[in-house]
C-alpha positions in Angstrom: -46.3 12.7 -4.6 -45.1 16.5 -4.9 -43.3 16.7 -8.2 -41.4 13.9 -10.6 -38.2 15.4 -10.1 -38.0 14.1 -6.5 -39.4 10.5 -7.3 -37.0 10.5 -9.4 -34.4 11.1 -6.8 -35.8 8.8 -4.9 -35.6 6.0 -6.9 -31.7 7.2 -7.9 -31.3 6.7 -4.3 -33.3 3.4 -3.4 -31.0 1.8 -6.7 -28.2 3.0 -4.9 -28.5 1.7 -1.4 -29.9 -1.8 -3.0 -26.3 -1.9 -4.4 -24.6 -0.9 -1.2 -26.9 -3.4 0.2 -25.4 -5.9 -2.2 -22.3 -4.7 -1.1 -22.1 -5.5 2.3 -24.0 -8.9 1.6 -21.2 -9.8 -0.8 -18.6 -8.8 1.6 -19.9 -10.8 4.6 -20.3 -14.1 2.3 -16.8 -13.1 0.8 -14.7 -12.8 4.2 -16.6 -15.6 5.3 -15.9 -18.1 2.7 -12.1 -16.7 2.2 -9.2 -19.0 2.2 -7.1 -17.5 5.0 -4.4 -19.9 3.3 -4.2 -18.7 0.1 -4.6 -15.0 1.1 -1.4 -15.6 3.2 0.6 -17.2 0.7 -0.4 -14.0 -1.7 0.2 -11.6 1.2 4.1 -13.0 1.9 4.5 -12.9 -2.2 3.9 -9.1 -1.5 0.0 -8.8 -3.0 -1.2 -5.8 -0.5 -4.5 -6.0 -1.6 -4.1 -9.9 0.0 -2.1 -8.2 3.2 -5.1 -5.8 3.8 -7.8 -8.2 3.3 -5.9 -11.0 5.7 -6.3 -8.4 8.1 -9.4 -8.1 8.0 -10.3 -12.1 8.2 -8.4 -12.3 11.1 -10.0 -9.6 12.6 -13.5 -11.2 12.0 -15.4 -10.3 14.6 -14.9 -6.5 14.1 -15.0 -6.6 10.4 -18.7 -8.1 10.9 -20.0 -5.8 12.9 -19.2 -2.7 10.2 -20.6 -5.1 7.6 -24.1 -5.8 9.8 -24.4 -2.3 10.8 -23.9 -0.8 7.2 -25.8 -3.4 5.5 -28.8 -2.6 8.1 -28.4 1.2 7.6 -28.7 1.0 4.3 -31.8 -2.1 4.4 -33.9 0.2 6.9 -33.4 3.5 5.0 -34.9 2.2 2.0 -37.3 0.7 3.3 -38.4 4.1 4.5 -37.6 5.9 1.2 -39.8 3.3 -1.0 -42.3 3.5 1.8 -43.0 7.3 1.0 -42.3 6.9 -3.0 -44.9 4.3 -2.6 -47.4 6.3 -0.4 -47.6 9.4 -2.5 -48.2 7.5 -5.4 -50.7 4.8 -4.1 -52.1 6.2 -0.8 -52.6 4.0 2.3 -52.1 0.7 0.1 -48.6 2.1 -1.0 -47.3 0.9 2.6 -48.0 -2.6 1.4 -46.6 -2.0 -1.9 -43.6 -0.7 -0.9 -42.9 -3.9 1.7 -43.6 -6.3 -1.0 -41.5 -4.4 -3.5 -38.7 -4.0 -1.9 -38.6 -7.4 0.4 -38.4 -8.8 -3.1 -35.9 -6.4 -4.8 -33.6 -6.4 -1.8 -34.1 -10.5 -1.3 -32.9 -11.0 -5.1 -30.1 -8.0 -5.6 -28.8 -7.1 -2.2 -28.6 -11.0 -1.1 -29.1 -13.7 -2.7 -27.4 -12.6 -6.2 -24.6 -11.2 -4.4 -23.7 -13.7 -2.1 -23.7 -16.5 -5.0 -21.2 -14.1 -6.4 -19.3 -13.7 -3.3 -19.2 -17.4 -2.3 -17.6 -18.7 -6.1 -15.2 -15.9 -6.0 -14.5 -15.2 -2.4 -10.5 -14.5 -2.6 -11.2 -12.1 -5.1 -13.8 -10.3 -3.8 -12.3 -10.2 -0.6 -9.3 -7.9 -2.1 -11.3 -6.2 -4.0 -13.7 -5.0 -0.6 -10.7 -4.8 1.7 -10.0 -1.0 1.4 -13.5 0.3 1.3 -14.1 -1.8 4.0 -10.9 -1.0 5.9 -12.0 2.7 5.5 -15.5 1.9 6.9 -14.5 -0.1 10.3 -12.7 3.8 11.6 -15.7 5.2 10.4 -17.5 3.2 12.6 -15.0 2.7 15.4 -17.1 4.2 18.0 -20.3 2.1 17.1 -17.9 -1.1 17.0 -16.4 -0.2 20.4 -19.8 0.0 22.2 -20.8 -3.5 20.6 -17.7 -5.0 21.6 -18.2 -4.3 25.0 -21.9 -5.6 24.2 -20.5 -8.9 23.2 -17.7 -9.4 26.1 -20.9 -9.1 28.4 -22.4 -11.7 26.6 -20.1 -14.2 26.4 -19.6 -14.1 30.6 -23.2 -14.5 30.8 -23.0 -17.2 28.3 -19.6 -18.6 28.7 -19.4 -21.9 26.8 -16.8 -24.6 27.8 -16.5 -25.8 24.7 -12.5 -26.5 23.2 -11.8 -24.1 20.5 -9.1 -26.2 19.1 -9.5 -27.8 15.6 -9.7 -32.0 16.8 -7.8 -34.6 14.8 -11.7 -35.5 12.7 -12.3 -31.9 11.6 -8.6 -31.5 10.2 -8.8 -35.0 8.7 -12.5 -33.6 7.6 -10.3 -30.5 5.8 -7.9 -32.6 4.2 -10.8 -34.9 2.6 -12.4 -31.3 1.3 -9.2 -30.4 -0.4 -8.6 -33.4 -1.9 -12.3 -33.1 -3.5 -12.1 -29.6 -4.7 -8.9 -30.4 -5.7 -6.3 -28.2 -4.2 -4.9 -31.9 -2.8 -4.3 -34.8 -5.0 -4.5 -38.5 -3.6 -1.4 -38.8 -2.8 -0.7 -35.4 -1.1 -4.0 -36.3 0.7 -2.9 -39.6 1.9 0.5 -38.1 3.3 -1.4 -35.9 5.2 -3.4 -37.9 6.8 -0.6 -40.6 7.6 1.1 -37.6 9.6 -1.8 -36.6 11.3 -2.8 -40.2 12.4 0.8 -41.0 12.9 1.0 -40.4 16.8 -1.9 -42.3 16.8 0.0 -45.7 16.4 1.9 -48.0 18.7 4.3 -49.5 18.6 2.5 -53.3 18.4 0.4 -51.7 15.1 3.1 -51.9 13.1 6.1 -54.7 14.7 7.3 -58.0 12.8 5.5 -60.6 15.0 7.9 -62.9 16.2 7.2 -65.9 14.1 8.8 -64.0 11.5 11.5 -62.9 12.7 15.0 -63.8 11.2 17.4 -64.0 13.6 20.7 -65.8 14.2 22.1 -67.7 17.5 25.3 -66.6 18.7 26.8 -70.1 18.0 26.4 -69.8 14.5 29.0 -70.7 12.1 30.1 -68.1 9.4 28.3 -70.1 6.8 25.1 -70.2 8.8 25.5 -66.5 9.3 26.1 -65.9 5.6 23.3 -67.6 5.1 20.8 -66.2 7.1 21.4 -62.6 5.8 21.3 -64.0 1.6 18.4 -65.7 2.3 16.5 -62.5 3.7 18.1 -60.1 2.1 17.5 -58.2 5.5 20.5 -55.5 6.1 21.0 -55.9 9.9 19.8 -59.3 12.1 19.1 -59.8 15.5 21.4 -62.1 17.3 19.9 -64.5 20.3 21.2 -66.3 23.2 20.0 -69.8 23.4 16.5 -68.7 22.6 15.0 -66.0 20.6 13.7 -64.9 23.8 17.1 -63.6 24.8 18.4 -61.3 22.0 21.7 -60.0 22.8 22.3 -57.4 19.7 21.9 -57.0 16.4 24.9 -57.7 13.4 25.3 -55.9 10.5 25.7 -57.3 6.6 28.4 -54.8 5.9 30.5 -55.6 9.6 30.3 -59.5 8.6 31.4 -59.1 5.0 34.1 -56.4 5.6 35.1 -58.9 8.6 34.5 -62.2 7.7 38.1 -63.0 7.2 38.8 -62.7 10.9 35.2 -62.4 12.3 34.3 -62.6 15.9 30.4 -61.8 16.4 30.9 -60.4 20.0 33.0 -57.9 18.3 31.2 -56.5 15.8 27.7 -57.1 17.1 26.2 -53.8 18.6 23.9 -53.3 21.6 19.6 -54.0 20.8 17.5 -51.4 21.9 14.3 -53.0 23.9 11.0 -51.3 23.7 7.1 -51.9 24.9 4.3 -52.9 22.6 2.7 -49.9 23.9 5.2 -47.4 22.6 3.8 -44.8 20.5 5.7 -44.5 17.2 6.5 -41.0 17.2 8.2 -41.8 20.4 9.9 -44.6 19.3 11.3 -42.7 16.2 12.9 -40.2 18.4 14.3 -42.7 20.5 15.9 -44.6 18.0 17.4 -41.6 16.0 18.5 -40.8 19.8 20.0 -44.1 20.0 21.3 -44.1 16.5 19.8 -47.4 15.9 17.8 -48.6 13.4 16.0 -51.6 15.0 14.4 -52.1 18.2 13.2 -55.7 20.0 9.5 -55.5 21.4 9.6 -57.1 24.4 6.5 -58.5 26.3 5.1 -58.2 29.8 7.1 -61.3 30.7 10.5 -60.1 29.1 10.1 -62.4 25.9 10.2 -61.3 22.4 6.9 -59.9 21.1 9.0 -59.1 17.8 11.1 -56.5 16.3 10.6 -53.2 14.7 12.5 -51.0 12.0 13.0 -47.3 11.3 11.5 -48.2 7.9 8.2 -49.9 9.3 7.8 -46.3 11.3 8.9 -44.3 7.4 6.3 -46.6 5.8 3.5 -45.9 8.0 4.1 -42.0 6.6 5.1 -43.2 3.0 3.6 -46.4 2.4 5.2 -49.9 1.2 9.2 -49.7 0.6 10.1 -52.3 -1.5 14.2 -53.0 -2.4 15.1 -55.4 -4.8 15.1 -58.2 -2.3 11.5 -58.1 -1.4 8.9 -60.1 -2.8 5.7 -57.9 -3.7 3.1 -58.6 -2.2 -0.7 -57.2 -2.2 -2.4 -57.1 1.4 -5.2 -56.9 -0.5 -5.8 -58.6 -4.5 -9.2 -58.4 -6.0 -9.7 -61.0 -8.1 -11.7 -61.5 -11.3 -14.7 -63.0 -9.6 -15.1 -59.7 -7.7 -14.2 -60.7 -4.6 -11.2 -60.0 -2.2 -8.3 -62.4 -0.9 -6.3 -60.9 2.0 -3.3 -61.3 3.1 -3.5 -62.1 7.4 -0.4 -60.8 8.2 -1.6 -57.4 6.9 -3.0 -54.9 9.7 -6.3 -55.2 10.6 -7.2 -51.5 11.1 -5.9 -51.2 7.3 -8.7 -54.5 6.5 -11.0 -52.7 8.2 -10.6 -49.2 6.5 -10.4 -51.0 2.8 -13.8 -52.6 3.4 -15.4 -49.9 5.9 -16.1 -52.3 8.4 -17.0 -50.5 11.7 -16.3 -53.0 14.7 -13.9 -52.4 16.6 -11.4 -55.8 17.6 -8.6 -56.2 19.9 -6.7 -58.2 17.6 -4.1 -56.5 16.1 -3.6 -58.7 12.6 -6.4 -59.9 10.1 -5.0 -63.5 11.2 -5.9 -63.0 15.0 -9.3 -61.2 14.1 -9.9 -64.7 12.2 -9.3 -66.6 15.3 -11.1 -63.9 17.3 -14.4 -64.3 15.5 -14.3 -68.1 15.0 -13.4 -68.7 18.7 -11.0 -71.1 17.8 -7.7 -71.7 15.9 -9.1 -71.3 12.8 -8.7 -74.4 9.9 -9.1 -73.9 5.8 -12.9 -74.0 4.6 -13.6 -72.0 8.0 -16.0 -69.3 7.1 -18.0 -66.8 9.0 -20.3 -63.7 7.9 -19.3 -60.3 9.2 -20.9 -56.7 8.3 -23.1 -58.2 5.0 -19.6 -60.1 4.0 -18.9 -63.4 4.0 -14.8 -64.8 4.8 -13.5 -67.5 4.3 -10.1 -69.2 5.3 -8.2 -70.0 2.2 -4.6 -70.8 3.7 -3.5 -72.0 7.1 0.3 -72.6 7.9 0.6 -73.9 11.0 -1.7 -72.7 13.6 -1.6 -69.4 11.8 -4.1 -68.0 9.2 -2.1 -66.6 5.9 -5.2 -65.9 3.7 -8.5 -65.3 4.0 -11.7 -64.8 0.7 -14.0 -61.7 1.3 -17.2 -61.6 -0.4 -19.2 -58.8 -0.3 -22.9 -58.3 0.3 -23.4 -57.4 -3.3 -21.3 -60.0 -4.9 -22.9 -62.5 -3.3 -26.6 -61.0 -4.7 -24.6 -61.1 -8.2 -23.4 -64.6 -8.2 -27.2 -66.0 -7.0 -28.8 -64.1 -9.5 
C-alpha cells in the first residue's frame, strides 16, 4: 500500500459510508414501521418535522427507491475501497479479507444495529431523517423517474387482482394490536370492534322473541293497562288485536298516565313500524330514527309476530348491557365456584360461542335453540351432551323452552377426576 497517509483516508472514508450505510438502513426500517396516525395527529398540531416526514410515508414508494439506491451506493463503494486497503496490505488474500471484514462490519453497523434502533423509535427517527431525506429524493429525481417507469412496466406485466382495501379481519386484527401495545384499552377496544361488526347483525340477532314479549289487548281495562306497564317497567307496549299476531300500535307510559282520566287507547296509541328478521341493524336504526319511533314488530314470513325490537337493543349492541332501575341484573354468563359455567339460554348464541371459543357454526340463533339443535329434541332437565372438549348440561327448563344450561370445560373435568 503506497503511504499511511492514504490508508488512513481510506479507513476515514469506509467509517463514513458504514454510517451512511446505517443511515439509509435506519431510515427504511423507520418509514416503514412509522405510525402514519400519530405523525398526522402531530402534523395538524403544527410539528413540521411530522408534516415533512408524513410526506414522505405517503409517498412510499418513491422515498424507497432514494433509500435502496443510496444505501447500495454507499454498500458497493466500500466494498471496493476495503477491497484495495485490504489488497495492498495483504496481497491476493486481502480480496478475501476485505469481503469477510466488511460483510461483517456492514451486517452489524449498517443493518442490524440500526434497524433495531429504527424499529423501537420509528416516529422519531422518521422526523429526524425527513429533511436529509427530502433533500436526497430531488437529488435523485432523475434516477427515481427512470425506476418508476421500470416499475409501472412491471406491474402490467404482473398485474395482480388482488383487493387493496383493508377487510373487516385485518382492521379487527389492528384494533386487537392496539389494544396489546396499549394505545387502546379494553373498553375502547371493544367499542371498536362493536362498530365495526355492527352492520354485520340482523335484525333476528338481537329481537325479544315473542314468548317474551309484553304486550296488551286492545280490550284492556285501565287497570289491566296500568298493570301491565308497573309490572315491566317497560316505557312503551305493544298493543294487539285479538291475538299477538295482529299488533295494531304501540302506547306510551307517559300518554296513559297524563291521560288516564279520560283515556281512549285508539287515541293515544301511535302507529307500529313492521320489519323482517333479515333486516340488518344499521338499516333498521336509520329507519326508525326516520320513522321517529323507537320500537319496531319483527314480523315472519307468514305475517305473525317473530318479536319486537328497540332502539336500545340496537345502542346496546355498540355499548353493551343498559340497565335502568327496573331491570333485574342478570349475567348471560356466571362462573361459579366449582369452575364451571351456567348460561343463561336466552343469551345470543354467537356471544356463547365467542366466550368459550367454540368454532361451529349453528343456525340457531339463541343458546336455548342450539340446545334443542344438538339434542334433536325438545330438550328436558338432566339432558347433557359433549361439544368441542365441553360437556352441557340442562339445568332449567320452563315450558318447552331451555332457561339454563352447566358448561364444563375440558380441563375442569381433568381437575375434578383427578
Amino acid at each position: 500500500m503506497d503511504g499511511g497517509g492514504s490508508s488512513i483516508w481510506i479507513v476515514v472514508v469506509l467509517i463514513v459510508l458504514t454510517a451512511l450505510s446505517a443511515f439509509f438502513s435506519a431510515s427504511e426500517t423507520a418509514f416503514s414501521c412509522a405510525n402514519k396516525i400519530r405523525l398526522k395527529s402531530l402534523a395538524n398540531a403544527g410539528n413540521r418535522s411530522a408534516a415533512r416526514a408524513l410526506n414522505l410515508a405517503e409517498k412510499y414508494d418513491l422515498l424507497i427507491s432514494t433509500i435502496l439506491i443510496g444505501n447500495n451506493i454507499v454498500n458497493i463503494l466500500s466494498s471496493s475501497l476495503a477491497t484495495v486497503l485490504f489488497v495492498g496490505f495483504f496481497g491476493d488474500s486481502g480480496v478475501t479479507l476485505s469481503t469477510v471484514v466488511m460483510t461483517v462490519a456492514i451486517l452489524l453497523f449498517g443493518e442490524i444495529s440500526p434497524k433495531t434502533l429504527a424499529r423501537e423509535h420509528a416516529d422519531t427517527f422518521a422526523m429526524r431523517f425527513a429533511p436529509v431525506l427530502s433533500m436526497l429524493n430531488f437529488i435523485f429525481t432523475p434516477i427515481n423517474a427512470l425506476l418508476g417507469f421500470w416499475r409501472r412496466m412491471l406491474a402490467r406485466v404482473f398485474e395482480s387482482g388482488d383487493e387493496t382495501g383493508i377487510t373487516e379481519e385485518e382492521l379487527l386484527t389492528i384494533v386487537d394490536e392496539a389494544e396489546s401495545e396499549g394505545g387502546l384499552d379494553e373498553h375502547e377496544s371493544e367499542l371498536i370492534r362493536s362498530a365495526i361488526e355492527f352492520n354485520d347483525l340482523e335484525v333476528q340477532d338481537i329481537l325479544t322473541p315473542r314468548v317474551d314479549v309484553v304486550a296488551i289487548e286492545d280490550t284492556d281495562t285501565i287497570k289491566d293497562i296500568e298493570l301491565a306497564f308497573r309490572e315491566s317497567g317497560y316505557s312503551r307496549l305493544p298493543v294487539y288485536h285479538e291475538q299477538i299476531d295482529n299488533i295494531i300500535g304501540v302506547l306510551h307510559e307517559k300518554e296513559f298516565f297524563s291521560n288516564r282520566g279520560n283515556f281512549v287507547l285508539e287515541k293515544y296509541m301511535t302507529p307500529v313500524a313492521c320489519v323482517t328478521p333479515t333486516m340488518k341493524i344499521s338499516a333498521l336504526l336509520r329507519y326508525l330514527q326516520k320513522s321517529k319511533s323507537h320500537i319496531a314488530v319483527v314480523t315472519d314470513e307468514y305475517g305473525g309476530t317473530s318479536g319486537i325490537v328497540t332502539m336500545e337493543d340496537i345502542l346496546e349492541e355498540l355499548v353493551g348491557e343498559i340497565w335502568d332501575e327496573h331491570d333485574e341484573v342478570v349475567e348471560d354468563i356466571k362462573e361459579l365456584p366449582d369452575g364451571t359455567h351456567e348460561v343463561q339460554c336466552s343469551m345470543s348464541l354467537d356471544k356463547m360461542m365467542e366466550h368459550f371459543e367454540f368454532s361451529e357454526e349453528s343456525d340457531s340463533s339463541t343458546v336455548s335453540g342450539w340446545v334443542n339443535e344438538k339434542l334433536g329434541r325438545i330438550a328436558d332437565v338432566g339432558d347433557a351432551f359433549d361439544y368441542e372438549g365441553a360437556h352441557v348440561v340442562v339445568t332449567e327448563v320452563e315450558g318447552r323452552r331451555v332457561q339454563k344450561i352447566r358448561i364444563t370445560q375440558q380441563e375442569n373435568t381433568v381437575a375434578a377426576e383427578g
